[in-house]
Residue, then its C-alpha position, 0 to 999 in steps of 0.5 A: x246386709x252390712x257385710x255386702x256393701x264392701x264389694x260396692x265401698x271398694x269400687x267407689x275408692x278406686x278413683x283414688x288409685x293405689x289399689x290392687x286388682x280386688x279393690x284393696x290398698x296396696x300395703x307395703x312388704x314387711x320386714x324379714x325379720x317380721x312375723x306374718x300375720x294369718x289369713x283366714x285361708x291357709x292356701x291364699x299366699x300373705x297378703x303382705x307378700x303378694x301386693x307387691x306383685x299385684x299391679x295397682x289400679x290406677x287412679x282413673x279420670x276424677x270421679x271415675x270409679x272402676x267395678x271390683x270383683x267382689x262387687x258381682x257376689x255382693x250384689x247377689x247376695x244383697x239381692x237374695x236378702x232383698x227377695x222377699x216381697x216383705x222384708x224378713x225378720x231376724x231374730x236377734x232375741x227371742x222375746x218368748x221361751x226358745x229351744x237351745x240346740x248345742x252343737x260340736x264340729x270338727x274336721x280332720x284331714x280324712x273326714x269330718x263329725x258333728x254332734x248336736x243334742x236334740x230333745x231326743x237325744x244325741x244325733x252324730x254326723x260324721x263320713x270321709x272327704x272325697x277327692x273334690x276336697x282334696x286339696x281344699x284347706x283345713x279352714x274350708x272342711x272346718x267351715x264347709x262341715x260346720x254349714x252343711x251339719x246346719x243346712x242338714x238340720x234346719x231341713x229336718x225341721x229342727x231348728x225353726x225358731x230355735x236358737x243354735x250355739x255351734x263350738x269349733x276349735x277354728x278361730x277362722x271359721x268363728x271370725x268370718x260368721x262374726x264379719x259376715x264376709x271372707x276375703x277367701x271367695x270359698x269360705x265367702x260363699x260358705x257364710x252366706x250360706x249361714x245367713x240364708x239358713x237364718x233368714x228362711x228357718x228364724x233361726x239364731x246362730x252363736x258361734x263359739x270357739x272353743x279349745x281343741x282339747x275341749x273339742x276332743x274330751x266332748x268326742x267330736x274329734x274322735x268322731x271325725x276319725x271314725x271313733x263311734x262311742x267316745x264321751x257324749x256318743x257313749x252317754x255323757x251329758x252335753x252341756x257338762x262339755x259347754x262354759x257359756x253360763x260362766x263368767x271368765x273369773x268363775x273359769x279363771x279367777x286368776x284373770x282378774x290379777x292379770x288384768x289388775x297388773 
């Protein structure tokens, strides 16, 4: 629940003024010659370049405070999370024997794929974007492709008290599910609704970023370009894919000299 507080910390501050229109403090426009950093969407404009613009909210009559927009979602998402007559367990660390489902996601500009190991088998699921994502980011397909392979498996009733470790090669989408938030309102709305899957199912998310080229030796990257039979599709074994059992030095014994220097 900590994440949504945010909404109801940013309009406490307002008093204090120096803020723009979402609660935020107005940060100074970089340098030139500076390199921006990232946001976590691809089609939010710098927010180093845009705050200028941005009229402040002015500092309100003391202990004053003014209602952000973000305050609304928060509050119902908070709501949601509180809804049951009983508070809900999360499962943080199952003290019995769980079920591990692995699972690989990837989106590419004209579609998207997923792999998930079952105790079946290998399930795929892949298909084409349609013209409501046209225009939407590359961080948006990545994590809205990433939330309905989810949602779609946790209604099958697979992942009921399951523990499920998800690999993508977007940083951004692995960094909002770590914060729990998104200053993005879509990708927002995307990680609440990983939250509300692991609430209802007892389900534990780990989401893992791993490389791109990692991504294409596994086959979800051809899968999401409508290559059927690549590498885990055509029989290879999942984990032989999946380094989470090994230590940094076991992958890279030349780190620890790194570190030494």
């Amino acid at each position: 629940m900590v994440p949504y507080l945010k909404g109801i910390h940013l309009s406490l501050e307002t008093w204090r003024g120096g803020r723009d229109e979402e609660g935020w403090k107005v940060r100074e426009p970089v340098l030139k010659d500076e390199e921006p950093s990232s946001t976590e969407d691809d089609d939010i404009t710098l927010i180093h370049e845009k705050t200028p613009e941005l009229p402040a909210l002015d500092a309100p009559a003391s202990g004053i405070t003014q209602a952000v927009p973000r305050l609304r979602t928060d509050l119902e998402a908070l709501l949601f999370l509180s809804s049951a007559e009983k508070p809900r367990y999360r499962v943080v660390r199952g003290r019995v024997v769980m079920t591990a489902y692995y699972c690989f996601c990837d989106a590419s500009s004209g579609g998207f794929g997923a792999t998930i190991q079952r105790p079946d088998g290998i399930h795929g699921r892949f298909g084409l974007w349609g013209r409501d994502e046209d225009d939407a980011s590359s961080n948006f397909r990545e994590l809205f492709n990433l939330v309905e392979t989810v949602e779609e498996e946790a209604g099958t009733g697979h992942l009921r008290h399951t523990e499920l470790w998800l690999f993508t090669n977007n940083t951004t989408a692995e960094s909002c599910f770590v914060k729990g938030s998104s200053t993005s309102k879509l990708l927002y709305g995307l990680i609440l609704r990983l939250r509300k899957v692991e609430m209802e199912y007892g389900v534990t998310l780990f989401l893992v970023h791993c490389a791109g080229t990692r991504m294409i030796e596994q086959g979800t990257d051809g899968l999401s370009r409508g290559t059927l039979l690549e590498d885990v599709l055509s029989g290879k074994d999942m984990l032989s894919f999946i380094d989470i059992a090994k230590s940094a030095l076991d992958r890279h014994p030349l780190v620890l000299d790194y570190i030494k220097s």
